[in-house]
C-alpha positions in Angstrom: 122.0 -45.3 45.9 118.2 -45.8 46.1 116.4 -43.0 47.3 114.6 -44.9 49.9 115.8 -45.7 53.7 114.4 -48.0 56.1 113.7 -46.5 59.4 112.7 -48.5 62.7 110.1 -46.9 64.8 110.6 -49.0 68.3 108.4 -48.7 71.1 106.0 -47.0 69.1 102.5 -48.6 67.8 99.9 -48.1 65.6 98.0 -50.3 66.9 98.2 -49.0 71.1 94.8 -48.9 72.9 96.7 -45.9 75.0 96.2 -43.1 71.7 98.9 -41.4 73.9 101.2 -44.3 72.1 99.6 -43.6 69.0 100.3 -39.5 69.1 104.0 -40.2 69.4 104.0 -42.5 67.0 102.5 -41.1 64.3 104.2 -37.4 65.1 107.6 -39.3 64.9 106.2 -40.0 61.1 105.2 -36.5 60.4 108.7 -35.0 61.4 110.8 -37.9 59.5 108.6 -37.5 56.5 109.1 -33.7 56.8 112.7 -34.0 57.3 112.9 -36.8 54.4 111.1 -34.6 51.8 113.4 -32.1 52.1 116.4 -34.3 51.4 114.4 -36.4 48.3 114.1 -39.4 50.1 111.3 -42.0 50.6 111.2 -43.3 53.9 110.4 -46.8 54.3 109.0 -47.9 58.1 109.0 -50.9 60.4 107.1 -50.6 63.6 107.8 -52.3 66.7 106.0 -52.3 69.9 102.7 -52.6 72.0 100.1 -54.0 70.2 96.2 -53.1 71.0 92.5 -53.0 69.5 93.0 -50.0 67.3 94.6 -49.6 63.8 95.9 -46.2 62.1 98.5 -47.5 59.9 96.8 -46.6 56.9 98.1 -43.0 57.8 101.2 -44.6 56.7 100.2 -46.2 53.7 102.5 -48.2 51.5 105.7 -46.6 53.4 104.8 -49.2 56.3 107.1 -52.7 55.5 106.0 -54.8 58.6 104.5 -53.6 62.3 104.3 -56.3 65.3 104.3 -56.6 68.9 108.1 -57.3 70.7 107.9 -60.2 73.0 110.6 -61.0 75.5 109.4 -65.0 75.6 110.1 -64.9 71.8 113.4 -63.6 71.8 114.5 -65.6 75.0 113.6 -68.9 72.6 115.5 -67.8 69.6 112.1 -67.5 68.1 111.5 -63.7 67.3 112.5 -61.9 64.0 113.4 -58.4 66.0 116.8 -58.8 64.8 116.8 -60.0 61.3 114.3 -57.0 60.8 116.6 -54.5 62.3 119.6 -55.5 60.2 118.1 -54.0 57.2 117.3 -50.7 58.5 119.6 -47.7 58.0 118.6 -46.1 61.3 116.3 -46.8 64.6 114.6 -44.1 66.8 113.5 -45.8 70.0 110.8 -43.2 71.5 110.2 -45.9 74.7 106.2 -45.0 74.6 107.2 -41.8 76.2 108.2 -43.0 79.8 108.4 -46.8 79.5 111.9 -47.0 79.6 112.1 -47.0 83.7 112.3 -50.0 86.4 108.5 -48.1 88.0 106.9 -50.4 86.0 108.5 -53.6 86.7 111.8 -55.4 86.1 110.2 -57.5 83.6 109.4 -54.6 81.2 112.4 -52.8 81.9 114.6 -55.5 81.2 112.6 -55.7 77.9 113.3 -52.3 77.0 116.9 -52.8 77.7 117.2 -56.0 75.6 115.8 -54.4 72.4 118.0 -51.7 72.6 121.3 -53.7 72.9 119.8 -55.5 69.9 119.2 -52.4 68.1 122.9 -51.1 69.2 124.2 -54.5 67.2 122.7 -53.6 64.1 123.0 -49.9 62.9 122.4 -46.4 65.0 120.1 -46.0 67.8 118.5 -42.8 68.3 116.3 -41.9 72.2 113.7 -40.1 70.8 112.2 -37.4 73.5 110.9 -39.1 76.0 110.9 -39.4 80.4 114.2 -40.5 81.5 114.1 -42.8 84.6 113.5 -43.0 87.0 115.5 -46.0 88.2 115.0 -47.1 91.7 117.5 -49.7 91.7 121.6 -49.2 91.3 121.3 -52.1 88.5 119.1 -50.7 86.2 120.6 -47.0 86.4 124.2 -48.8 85.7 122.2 -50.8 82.8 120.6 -48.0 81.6 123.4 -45.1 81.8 125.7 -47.4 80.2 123.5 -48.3 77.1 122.3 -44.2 76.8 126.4 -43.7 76.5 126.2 -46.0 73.2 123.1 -44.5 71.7 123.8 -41.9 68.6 122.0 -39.9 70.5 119.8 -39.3 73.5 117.0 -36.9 73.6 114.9 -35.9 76.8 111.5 -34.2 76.9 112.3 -32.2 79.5 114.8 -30.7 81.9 114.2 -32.8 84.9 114.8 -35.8 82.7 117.9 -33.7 80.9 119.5 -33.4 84.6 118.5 -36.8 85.4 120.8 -37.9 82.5 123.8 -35.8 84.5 123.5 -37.5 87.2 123.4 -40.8 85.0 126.9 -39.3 83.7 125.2 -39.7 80.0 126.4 -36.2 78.9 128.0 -36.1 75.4 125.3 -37.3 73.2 122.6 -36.2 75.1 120.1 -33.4 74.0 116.7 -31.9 75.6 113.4 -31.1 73.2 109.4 -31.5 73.4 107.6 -34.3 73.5 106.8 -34.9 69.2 103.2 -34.7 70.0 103.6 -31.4 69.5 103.6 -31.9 65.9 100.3 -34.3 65.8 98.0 -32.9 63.2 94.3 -32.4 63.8 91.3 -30.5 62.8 89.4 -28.5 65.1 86.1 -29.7 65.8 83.1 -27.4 65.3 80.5 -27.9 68.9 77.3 -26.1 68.8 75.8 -23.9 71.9 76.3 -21.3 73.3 77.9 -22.7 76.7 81.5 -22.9 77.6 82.7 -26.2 77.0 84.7 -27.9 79.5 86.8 -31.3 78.5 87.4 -33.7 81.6 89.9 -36.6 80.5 89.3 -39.0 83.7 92.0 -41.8 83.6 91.0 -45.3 84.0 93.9 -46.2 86.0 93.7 -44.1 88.4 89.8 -44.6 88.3 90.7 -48.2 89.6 93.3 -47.8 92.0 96.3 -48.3 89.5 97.6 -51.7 88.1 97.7 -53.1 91.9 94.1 -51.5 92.6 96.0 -50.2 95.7 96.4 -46.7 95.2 99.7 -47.8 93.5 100.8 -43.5 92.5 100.4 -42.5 96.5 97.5 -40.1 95.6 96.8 -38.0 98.4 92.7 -38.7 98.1 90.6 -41.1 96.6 90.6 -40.7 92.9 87.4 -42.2 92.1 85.7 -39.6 94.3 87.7 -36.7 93.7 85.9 -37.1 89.9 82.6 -37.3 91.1 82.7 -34.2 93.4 84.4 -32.5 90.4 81.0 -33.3 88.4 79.0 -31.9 90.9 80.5 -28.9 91.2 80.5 -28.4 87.1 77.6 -29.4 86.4 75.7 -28.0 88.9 76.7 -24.3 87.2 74.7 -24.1 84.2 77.3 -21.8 82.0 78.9 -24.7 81.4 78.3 -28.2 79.2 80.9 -31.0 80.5 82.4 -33.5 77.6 83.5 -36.8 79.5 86.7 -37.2 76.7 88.4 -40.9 76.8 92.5 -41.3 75.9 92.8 -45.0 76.3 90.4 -47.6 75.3 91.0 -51.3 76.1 88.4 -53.5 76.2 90.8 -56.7 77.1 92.7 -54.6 79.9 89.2 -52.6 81.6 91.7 -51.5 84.7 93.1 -48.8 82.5 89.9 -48.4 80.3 89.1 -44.2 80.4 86.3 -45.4 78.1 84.3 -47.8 81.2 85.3 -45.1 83.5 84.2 -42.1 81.9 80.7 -44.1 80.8 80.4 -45.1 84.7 80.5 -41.1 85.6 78.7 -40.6 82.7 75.2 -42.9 84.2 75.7 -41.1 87.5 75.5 -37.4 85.7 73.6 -37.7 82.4 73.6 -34.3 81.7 77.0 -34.7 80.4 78.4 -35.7 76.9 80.2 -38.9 76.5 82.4 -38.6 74.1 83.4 -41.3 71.3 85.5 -44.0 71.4 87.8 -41.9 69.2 89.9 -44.2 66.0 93.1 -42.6 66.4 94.8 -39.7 67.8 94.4 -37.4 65.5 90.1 -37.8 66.1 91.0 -37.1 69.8 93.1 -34.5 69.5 90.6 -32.8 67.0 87.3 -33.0 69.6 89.9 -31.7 72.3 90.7 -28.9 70.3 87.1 -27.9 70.5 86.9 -27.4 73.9 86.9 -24.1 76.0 89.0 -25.5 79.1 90.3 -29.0 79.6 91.4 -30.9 82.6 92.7 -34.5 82.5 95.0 -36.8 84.1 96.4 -38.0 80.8 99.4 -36.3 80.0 98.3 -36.9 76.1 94.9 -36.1 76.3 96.4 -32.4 78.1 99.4 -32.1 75.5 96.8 -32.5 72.7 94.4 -29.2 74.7 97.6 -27.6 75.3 99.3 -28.0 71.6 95.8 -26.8 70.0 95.8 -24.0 72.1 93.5 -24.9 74.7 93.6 -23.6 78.1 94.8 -26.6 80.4 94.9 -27.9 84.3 96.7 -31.5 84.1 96.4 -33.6 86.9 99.7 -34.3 87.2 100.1 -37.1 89.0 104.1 -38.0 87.7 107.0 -36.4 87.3 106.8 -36.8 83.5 103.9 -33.8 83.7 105.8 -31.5 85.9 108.4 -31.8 83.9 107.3 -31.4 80.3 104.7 -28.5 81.4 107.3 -26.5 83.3 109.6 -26.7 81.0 107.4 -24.6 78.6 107.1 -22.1 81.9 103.6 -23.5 82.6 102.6 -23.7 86.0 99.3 -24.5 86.3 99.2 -27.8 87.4 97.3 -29.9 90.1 99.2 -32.4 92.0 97.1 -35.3 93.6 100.6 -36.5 95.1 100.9 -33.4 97.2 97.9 -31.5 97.5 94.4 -32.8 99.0 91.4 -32.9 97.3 89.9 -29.8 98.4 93.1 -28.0 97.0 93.1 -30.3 93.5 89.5 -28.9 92.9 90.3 -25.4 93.8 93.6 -25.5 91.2 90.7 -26.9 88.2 88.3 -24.5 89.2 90.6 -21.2 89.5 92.1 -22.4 85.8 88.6 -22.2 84.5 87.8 -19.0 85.6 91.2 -17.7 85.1 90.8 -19.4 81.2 91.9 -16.2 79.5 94.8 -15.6 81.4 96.2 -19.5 81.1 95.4 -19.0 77.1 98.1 -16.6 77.3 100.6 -18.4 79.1 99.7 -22.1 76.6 100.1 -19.5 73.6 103.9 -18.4 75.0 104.4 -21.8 76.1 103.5 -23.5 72.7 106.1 -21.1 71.2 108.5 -22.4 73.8 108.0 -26.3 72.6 108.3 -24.9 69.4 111.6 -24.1 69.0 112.3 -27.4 71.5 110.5 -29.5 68.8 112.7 -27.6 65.9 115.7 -28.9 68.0 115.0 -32.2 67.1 113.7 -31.8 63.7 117.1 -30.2 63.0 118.5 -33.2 64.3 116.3 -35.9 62.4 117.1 -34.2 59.0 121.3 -34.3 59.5 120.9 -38.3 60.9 118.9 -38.6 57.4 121.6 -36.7 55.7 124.0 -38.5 57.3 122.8 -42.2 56.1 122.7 -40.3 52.2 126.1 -39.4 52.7 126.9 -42.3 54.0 125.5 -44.0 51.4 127.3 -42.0 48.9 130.2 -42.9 50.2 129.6 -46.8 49.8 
C-alpha cells in the first residue's frame, strides 16, 4: 500500500477568526503527525469547517489536499462536494470547534453539525475528537444526537461533566474522556522587558456586546462591559503591575464577537495599558500569553493557552465547558459571572493574583493531570492509524 493516508479534519479551520478554532485545529495536526511518524506514514489532510480572515495552513504545508467552508444551503441543493471529498479519506475526526456540536446555539447550526456527520458515517470511520458534549435542550436533538454518538468509532469528551453527560445520553461503549488537544499547541515563550508583573486580561467581545442577541444572551449576573472597566481601574491604579489588553478572536466582518474592537475600546479609556497585536495564528497568541505573570480571560482558549504554558490562571467561566475542563485537572480557581456578582468576580481575579505562586502550583499538577488525559488520546490516534495500515494490508 502507499504510505500515505487521507485524514478529514471536520469542524476544524485554518482559516477561523476565533484562534480558539485554530488551536484545536492545528493541535489535532501535531498529535496525528506525531502518531503517523511513528508508524512511517505520511498523512495527507482535508479541512472542513468555518471559514474566517486569517490563514495558517502553511503550517501544514504540502500535506493539506483541499480546505473549505461547509454550507448547509449547498448540500440541501445537491450542490456541495462534502461527500465526494469524504469518500476518499481513510478516516475522519470531527472535533465540533470544541462545543459547537449543541442545539445552545441554534437549530440551524446544530442540524448542520448533525448532517455532516451522518455524511461522514456513510463514507468511512468517524472519530469525536475531545470536545463539550451537549447540552441539548430539546428531546429531538438529544435522540439525534445520542443515536449518531452510538455509530461514531469513537467518542471522546474533554471533560467529565461532558463524559457523564454521555451516560445519561446512554452513549457508553465507545465513549472515552481526555483534554482538550490544545494542550499540545506549540509556542515559544515571548521575552517582555520591565521589571513589573505582567498581568494578561483576555476581554471577550461577545460578552463585551451583550452576546449574539446583545441581550445579555449567557444570564451574566452583572453587566459585562462594566465589570471590565472597574477591573482596569483597580489594576491599573497599583503600579507593581503593567496590564496587556490580549485579543483571541478577531473578526472584522462579525465586530459583535471582535476581542480586538473591544479590547482597543478599553484600551482609549486606560492608555497606560498595552494593546496587544492582532496575533496571525494561535501559536503567536499562545506565545505572548506565555509571557505573562498572571492571566485572566473569558476565553476558554486564550486561558488554556496561560494555563498549558504554565501560567497562573482565573478564567471567567461563564459555560459549563470551563468548569468542566478546569476541574477536571483539579483546578478550582475559577470566577463565575453566572453565579457570583461582580463584586465577588473581582475579588476571585484579584485573590488569584496575589495568590499567583500558590495557583502556579496547582496549573503545574494540573498540567500533569491533562497530560496523561491528552496521552489517552494520542494512544488512541496511533492504533486508529494502525488500524487503517492493517487494514490496508489486508486489502
Amino acid at each position: 500500500m502507499s504510505n500515505t493516508i487521507n485524514i478529514g479534519l471536520m469542524w476544524h479551520s485554518l482559516r477561523s477568526d476565533n484562534l480558539g478554532v485554530g488551536a484545536l485545529t492545528l493541535s489535532q495536526v501535531e498529535i496525528i503527525n506525531e502518531a503517523a511518524r511513528a508508524l512511517g506514514l505520511s498523512v495527507a489532510y482535508k479541512v472542513w469547517g468555518t471559514q474566517g480572515g486569517k490563514d495558517y495552513s502553511a503550517y501544514l504545508g504540502d500535506r493539506l489536499i483541499s480546505s473549505g467552508d461547509i454550507s448547509l444551503r449547498e448540500i440541501v441543493m445537491g450542490r456541495s462536494t462534502l461527500g465526494a471529498e469524504m469518500s476518499s479519506c481513510h478516516l475522519i475526526f470531527d472535533i465540533g470547534e470544541g462545543d459547537s456540536f449543541s442545539d445552545i446555539y441554534g437549530l440551524k447550526r446544530f442540524f448542520l453539525h448533525v448532517v455532516t456527520k451522518w455524511m461522514a458515517l456513510g463514507k468511512c470511520p468517524l472519530i469525536l475528537s475531545p470536545q463539550t458534549i451537549g447540552p441539548y435542550a430539546r428531546a429531538s436533538t438529544r435522540f439525534l444526537a445520542s443515536r449518531l454518538m452510538k455509530r461514531c468509532r469513537k467518542v471522546f469528551a474533554r471533560d467529565d461533566i461532558s463524559k457523564d453527560y454521555l451516560a445519561k445520553l446512554g452513549v457508553v461503549s465507545n465513549t472515552g474522556v481526555a483534554i482538550d488537544v490544545a494542550f499540545a499547541l506549540p509556542y515559544q515563550r515571548k521575552a517582555f522587558t520591565g521589571d513589573k508583573i505582567k498581568v494578561g486580561v483576555n476581554v471577550s467581545g461577545l460578552l463585551f456586546n451583550g452576546g449574539y442577541s446583545k441581550n445579555n444572551m449567557f444570564g451574566l449576573q452583572f453587566d459585562y462591559r462594566q465589570f471590565a472597566e472597574h477591573l482596569l481601574e483597580k489594576l491599573t491604579a497599583d503600579d507593581r503591575y503593567q496590564v496587556y489588553l490580549v485579543p483571541h478572536v478577531v473578526c472584522e466582518s462579525y465586530p459583535i464577537d471582535d476581542d480586538f474592537k473591544a479590547c482597543e475600546c478599553l484600551h482609549e479609556q486606560f492608555p497606560n495599558t498595552v494593546l496587544a497585536p492582532t496575533f496571525k495564528d494561535p501559536i503567536e497568541a499562545k506565545s505572548y500569553i506565555a509571557g505573562m505573570d498572571f492571566f485572566t480571560g473569558s476565553r476558554m482558549h486564550a486561558c488554556i493557552a496561560a494555563f498549558s504554558s504554565g501560567v497562573p490562571v482565573v478564567p471567567v467561566s461563564y459555560s459549563r465547558k470551563f468548569n468542566g475542563l478546569f476541574k477536571s485537572m483539579g483546578y478550582e480557581y475559577l470566577a463565575d459571572p453566572t453565579t457570583q456578582n461582580e463584586e465577588q468576580v473581582l475579588g476571585s481575579i484579584l485573590e488569584g493574583l496575589s495568590r499567583r505562586a500558590e495557583l502556579a502550583e496547582k496549573v503545574d499538577s494540573g498540567n500533569r493531570i491533562a497530560a496523561s488525559r491528552l496521552d489517552i488520546y494520542r494512544e488512541f490516534v496511533a492504533e486508529a492509524l494502525n488500524e487503517v495500515l492493517r487494514s490496508s494490508a489486508r486489502a
